[in-house]
Wavefront OBJ file of the C-alpha trace (Angstrom):
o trace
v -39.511 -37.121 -120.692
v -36.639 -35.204 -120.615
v -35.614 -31.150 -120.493
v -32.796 -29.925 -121.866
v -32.648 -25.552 -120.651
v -31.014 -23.440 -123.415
v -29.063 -21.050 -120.911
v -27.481 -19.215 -123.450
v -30.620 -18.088 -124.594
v -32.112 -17.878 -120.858
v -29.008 -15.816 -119.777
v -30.324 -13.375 -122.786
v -33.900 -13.419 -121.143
v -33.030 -13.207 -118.068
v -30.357 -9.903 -118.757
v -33.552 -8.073 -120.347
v -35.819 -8.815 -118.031
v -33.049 -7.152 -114.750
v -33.022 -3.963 -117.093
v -36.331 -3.767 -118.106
v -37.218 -4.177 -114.268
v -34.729 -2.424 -112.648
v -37.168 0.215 -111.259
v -39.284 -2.134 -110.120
v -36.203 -3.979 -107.966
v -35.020 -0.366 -106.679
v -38.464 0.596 -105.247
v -38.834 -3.367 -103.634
v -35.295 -2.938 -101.871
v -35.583 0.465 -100.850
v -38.959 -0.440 -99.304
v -37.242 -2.868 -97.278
v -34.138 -1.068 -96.559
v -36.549 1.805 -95.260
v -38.893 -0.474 -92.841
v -35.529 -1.807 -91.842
v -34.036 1.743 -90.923
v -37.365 1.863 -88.371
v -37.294 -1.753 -87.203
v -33.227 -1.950 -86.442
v -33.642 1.838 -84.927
v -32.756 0.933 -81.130
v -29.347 -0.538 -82.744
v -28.312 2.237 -84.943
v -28.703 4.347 -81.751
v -26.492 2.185 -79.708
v -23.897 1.749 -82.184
v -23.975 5.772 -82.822
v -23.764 6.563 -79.306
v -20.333 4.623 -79.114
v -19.148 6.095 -82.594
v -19.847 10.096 -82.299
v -17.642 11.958 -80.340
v -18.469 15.401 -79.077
v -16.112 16.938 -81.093
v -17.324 15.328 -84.135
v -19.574 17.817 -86.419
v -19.561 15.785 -89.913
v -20.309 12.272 -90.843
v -21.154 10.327 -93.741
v -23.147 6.915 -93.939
v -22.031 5.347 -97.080
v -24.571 2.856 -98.416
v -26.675 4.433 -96.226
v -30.287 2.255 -97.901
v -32.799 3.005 -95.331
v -30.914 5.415 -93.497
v -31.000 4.018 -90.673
v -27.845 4.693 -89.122
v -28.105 8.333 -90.970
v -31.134 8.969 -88.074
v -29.237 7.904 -85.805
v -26.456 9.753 -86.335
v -27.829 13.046 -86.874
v -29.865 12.319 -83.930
v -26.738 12.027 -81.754
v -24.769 15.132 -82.878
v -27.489 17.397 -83.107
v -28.948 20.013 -85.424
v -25.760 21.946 -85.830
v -23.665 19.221 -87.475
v -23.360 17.796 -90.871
v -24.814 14.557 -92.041
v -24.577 13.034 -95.178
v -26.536 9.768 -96.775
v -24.587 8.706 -99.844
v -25.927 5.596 -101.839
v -25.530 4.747 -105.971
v -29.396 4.324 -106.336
v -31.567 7.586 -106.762
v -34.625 5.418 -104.963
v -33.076 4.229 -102.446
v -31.663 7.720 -101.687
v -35.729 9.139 -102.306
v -36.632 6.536 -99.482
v -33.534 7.266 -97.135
v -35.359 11.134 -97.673
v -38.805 10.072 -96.598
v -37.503 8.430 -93.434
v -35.185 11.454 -92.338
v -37.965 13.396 -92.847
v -40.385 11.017 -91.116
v -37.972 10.941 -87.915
v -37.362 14.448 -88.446
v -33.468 15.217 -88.645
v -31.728 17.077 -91.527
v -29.342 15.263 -93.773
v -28.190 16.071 -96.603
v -27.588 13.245 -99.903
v -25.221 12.505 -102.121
v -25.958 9.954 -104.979
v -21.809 8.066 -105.197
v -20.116 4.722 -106.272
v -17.925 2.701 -104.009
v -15.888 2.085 -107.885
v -16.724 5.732 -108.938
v -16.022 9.537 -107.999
v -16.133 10.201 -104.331
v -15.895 13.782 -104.803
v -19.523 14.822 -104.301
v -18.664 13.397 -100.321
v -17.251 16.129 -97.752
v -13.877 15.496 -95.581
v -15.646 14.195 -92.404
v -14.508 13.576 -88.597
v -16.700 10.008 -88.488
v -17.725 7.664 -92.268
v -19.969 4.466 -91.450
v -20.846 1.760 -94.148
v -22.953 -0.946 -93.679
v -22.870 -3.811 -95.636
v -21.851 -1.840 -98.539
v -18.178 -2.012 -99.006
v -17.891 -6.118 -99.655
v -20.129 -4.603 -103.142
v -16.700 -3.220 -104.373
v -15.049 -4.046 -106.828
v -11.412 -3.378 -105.407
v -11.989 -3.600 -101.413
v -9.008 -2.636 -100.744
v -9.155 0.593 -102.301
v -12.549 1.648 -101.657
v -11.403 1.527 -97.968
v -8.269 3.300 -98.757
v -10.483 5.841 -100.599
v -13.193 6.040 -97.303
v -10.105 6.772 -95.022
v -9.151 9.412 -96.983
v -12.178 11.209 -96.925
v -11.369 11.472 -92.523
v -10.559 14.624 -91.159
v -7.141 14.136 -88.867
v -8.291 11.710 -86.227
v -11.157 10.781 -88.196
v -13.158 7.598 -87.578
v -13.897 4.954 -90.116
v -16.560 2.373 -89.170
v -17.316 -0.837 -91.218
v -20.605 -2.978 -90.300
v -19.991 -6.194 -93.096
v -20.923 -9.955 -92.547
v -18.869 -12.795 -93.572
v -21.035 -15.494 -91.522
v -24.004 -17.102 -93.059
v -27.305 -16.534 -91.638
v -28.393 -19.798 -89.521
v -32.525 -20.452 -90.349
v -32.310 -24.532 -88.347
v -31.660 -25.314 -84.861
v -28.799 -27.306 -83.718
v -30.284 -30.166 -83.310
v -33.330 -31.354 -85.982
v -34.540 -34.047 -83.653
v -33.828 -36.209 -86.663
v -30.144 -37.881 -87.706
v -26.571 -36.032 -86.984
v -26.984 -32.156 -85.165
v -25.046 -29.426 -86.894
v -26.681 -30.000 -90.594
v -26.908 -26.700 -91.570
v -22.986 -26.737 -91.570
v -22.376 -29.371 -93.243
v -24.461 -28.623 -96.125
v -22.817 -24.946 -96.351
v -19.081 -26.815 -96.074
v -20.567 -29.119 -98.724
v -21.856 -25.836 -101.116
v -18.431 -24.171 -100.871
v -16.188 -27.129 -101.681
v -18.375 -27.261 -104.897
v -17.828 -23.692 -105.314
v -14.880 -22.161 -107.889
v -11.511 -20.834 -106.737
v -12.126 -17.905 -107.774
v -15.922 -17.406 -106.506
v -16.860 -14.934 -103.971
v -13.626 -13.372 -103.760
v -14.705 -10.909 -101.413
v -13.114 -10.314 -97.856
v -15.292 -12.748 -95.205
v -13.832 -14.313 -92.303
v -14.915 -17.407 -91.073
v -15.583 -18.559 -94.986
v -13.588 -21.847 -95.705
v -13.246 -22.660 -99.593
v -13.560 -18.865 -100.582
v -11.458 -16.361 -101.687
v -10.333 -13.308 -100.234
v -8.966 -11.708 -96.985
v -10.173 -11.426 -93.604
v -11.635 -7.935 -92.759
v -9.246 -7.579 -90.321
v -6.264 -7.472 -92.064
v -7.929 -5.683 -95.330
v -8.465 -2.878 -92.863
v -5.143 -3.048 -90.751
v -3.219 -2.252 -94.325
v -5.256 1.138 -94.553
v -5.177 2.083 -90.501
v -5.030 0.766 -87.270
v -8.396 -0.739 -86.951
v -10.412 -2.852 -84.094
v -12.584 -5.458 -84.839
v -15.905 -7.165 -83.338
v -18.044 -9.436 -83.748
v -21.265 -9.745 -83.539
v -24.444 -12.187 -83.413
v -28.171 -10.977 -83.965
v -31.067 -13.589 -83.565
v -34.457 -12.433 -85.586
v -37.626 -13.851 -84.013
v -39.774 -16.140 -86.416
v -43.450 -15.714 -86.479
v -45.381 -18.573 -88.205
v -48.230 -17.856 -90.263
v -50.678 -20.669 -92.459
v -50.714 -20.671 -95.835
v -53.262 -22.926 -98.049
v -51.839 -26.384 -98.432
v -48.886 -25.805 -96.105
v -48.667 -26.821 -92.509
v -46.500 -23.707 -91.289
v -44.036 -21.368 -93.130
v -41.504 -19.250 -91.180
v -40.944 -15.445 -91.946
v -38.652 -13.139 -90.522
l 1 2 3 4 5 6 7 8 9 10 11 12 13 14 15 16 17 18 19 20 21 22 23 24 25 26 27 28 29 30 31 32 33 34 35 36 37 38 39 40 41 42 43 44 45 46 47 48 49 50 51 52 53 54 55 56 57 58 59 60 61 62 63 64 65 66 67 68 69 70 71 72 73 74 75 76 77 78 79 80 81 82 83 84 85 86 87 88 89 90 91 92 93 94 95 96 97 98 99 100 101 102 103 104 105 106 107 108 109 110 111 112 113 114 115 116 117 118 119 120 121 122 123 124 125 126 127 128 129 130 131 132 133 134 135 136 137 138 139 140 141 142 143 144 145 146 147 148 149 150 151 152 153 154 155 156 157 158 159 160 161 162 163 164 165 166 167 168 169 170 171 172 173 174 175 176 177 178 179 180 181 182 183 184 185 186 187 188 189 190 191 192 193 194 195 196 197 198 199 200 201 202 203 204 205 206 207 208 209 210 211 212 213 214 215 216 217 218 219 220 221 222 223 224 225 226 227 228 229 230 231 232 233 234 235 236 237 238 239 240 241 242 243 244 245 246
């Protein structure tokens, strides 16, 4: 018996049904963005202690979701400088609050769009995003419009992917190692020219730049990268033998 799926009339269903729960997707993500913030804590200090100068006495984290990195920085330059936590979603900003509050650092919020009006942000010595900026519309420009919000001297910092997460080992134990890679090779050579058009390195079959070079036509920039491993703790479920959660 055969199925044939309508997806002109599921696209319609499925549009309604992203508005008509769009609160309920804010609160979920900024949940997780927010237990995040506390979980990745020891890194956001790390990566703020290189960052903040101690001349430095405004920053910005744009995208900031959990705030994370917002904590971190306030944390580091103390009560007497300025720190801002600028996101597009009004709940996600409400939970960046809570967790500022929680650690107990001042910051003050700014609700923006990478594509919008960056007015509401201040003229800053040091501007972090993480994992925000590849959301753009126009890359390029939203980092030409994030170095002009640096005071002379200024700092930008970019945090972005551009490598897939890896969820198998090597080796299965069962026919040819490396099949996670093969199957992603596989995915992108089915893939449009023209999808994900978005600046990731390391990305063969996609569109769009390097970071490295996106950033080198707005300022001289360094580059690093980096690997992070996220233990796996097994739990049973009815009917399964194991499932893996991060």
């Amino acid at each position: 018996m055969g199925y044939t799926l309508d997806w002109d009339e599921a696209a319609g269903r499925l549009a309604s049904a992203a508005v008509d729960d769009a609160e309920w997707y804010a609160a979920v993500a900024a949940g997780r963005l927010a237990s995040a913030a506390v979980d990745d804590a020891e890194w956001y200090a790390a990566v703020a202690a290189e960052l903040v100068r101690d001349t430095d006495r405004v920053a910005i984290d744009v995208g900031c979701g959990g705030a994370g990195m917002t904590v971190a920085l306030a944390r580091r330059m103390g009560p007497d400088a300025t720190v801002v936590a600028a996101d597009h979603n009004r709940a996600v900003l409400d939970a960046a609050r809570a967790v500022t509050e929680a650690a107990g650092v001042r910051a003050e919020f700014a609700v923006v769009d990478l594509d919008g009006d960056l007015s509401a942000l201040p003229e800053a010595d040091l501007v972090w995003s993480s994992a925000a900026v590849h959301h753009a519309g126009d890359q390029q420009r939203t980092i030409e419009r994030l170095v002009a919000l640096l005071r002379p001297g200024g700092t930008l910092a970019l945090a972005e992917g551009g490598f897939r997460p890896r969820h198998l080992p090597w080796d299965l134990g069962v026919g040819e190692p490396g099949l996670e890679i093969r199957l992603d090779a596989a995915q992108d050579r089915g893939r449009p020219a023209d999808v994900g058009a978005v600046a990731r390195p390391g990305r063969p079959g996609l569109a769009g730049a390097p970071w490295r070079p996106v950033l080198a036509r707005s300022s001289q920039c360094a580059t690093r990268q980096a690997e992070k491993e996220v233990p796996l703790t097994l739990i049973s479920l009815p009917g399964c033998k194991f499932v893996c959660t991060p």
